[in-house]
N, C-alpha and C positions, 0 to 999 in steps of 0.2 A: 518230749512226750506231751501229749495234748490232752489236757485237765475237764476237757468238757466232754469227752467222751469218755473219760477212764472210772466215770459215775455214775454210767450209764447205760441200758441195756438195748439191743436194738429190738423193736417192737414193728412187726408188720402188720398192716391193715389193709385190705385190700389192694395189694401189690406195690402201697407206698411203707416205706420204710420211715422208722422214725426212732431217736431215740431219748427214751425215757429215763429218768430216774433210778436207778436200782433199789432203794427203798420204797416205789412205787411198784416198777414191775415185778418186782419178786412175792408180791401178795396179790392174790387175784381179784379180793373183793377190791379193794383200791385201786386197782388197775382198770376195772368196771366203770367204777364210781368218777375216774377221770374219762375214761371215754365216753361214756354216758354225756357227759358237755356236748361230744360233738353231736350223736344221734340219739334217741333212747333205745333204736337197735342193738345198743351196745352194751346196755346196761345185764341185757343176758348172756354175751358174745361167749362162746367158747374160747378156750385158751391153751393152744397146743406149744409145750417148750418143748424143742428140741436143737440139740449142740448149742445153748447159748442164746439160740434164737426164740423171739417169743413170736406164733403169729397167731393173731384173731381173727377169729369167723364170726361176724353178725350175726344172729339168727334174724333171719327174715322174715316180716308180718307181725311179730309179737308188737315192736312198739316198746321193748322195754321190759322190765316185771311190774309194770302198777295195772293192769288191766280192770281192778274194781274201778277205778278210778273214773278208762274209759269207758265203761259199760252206764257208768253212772252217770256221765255225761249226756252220752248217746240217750239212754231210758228220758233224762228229763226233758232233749229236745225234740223227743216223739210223742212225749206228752204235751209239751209246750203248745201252747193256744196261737195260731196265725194270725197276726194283726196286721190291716190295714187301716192308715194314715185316717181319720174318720171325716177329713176334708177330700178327700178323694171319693170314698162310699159315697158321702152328699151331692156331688158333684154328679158324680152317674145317678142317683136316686131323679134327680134334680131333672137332668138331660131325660131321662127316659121317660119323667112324667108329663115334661114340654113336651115334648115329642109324641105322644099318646093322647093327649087331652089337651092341654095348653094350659094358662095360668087366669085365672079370673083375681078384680082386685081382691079382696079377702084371701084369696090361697097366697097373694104375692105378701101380703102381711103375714103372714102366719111364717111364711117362707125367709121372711127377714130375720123373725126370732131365732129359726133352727137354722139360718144359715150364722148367724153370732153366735150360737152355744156350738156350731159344730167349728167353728173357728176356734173358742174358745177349748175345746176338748183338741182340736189337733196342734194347738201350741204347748198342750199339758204334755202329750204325747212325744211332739217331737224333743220338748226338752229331756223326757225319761232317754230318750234314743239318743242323743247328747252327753246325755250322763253316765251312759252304757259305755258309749265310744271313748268317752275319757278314761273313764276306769278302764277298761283295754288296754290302751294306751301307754296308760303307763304304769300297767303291770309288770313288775316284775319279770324279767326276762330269764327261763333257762339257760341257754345257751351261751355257752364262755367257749373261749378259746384256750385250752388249756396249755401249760408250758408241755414245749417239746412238740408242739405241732406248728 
């Protein structure tokens, strides 16, 4: 008799077959709570047993049940302020005013100060977006591979 399956209940997911834990599948919030790992489709998935069989239905588009979550997301990056790089602004400011007038000596001094403080503001900049990119990085990751798949 074969020990790894006599513990185990077959669970289907979209036409693949897999089999789970019995003290797993036989509760639905825990059953969720591990498929949830693979999508957060899943975290709502419906769960029809019948003869033995467990199969789940995603629900599609939810994303899961934490939707405050994404709403709060989304809200902050529609509010969130567009920033460009302020060595790039300068740089066109710079090109467009050559190009329209030209530089006399006095505007080319004046034009050295704001070209170092705008150096100086786009290495403040890039290292924020640096800092950003690390903490991303190595955030915490959802996603596991849960036993039985």
């Amino acid at each position: 008799m074969d020990t790894t399956t006599e513990d185990t209940v077959l669970v289907v997911l979209e036409g693949q077959q897999h089999h789970i834990r019995r003290t797993i599948a036989e509760n639905d919030e825990l059953l969720r709570r591990l498929l949830s790992q693979i999508g957060p489709e899943l975290a709502g998935a419906e769960i029809k047993r019948t003869n033995g069989v467990i199969e789940v239905v995603p629900k599609k588009g939810t994303k899961g049940n934490q939707p405050a979550i994404t709403s709060e997301a989304l809200s902050y990056l529609d509010t969130a302020a567009s920033n460009i790089d302020p060595a790039i602004t300068a740089c066109l400011v710079i090109q467009q005013t050559e190009l329209a007038e030209g530089f006399n000596p006095e505007q080319a001094l004046r034009l050295d100060e704001y070209i170092t403080h705008t150096i100086s503001e786009s290495q403040r900049w890039q290292a924020s977006i640096q800092q950003t990119l690390y903490r991303l990085d190595n955030a915490a990751s959802a996603s596991k591979i849960p036993f039985g798949f």
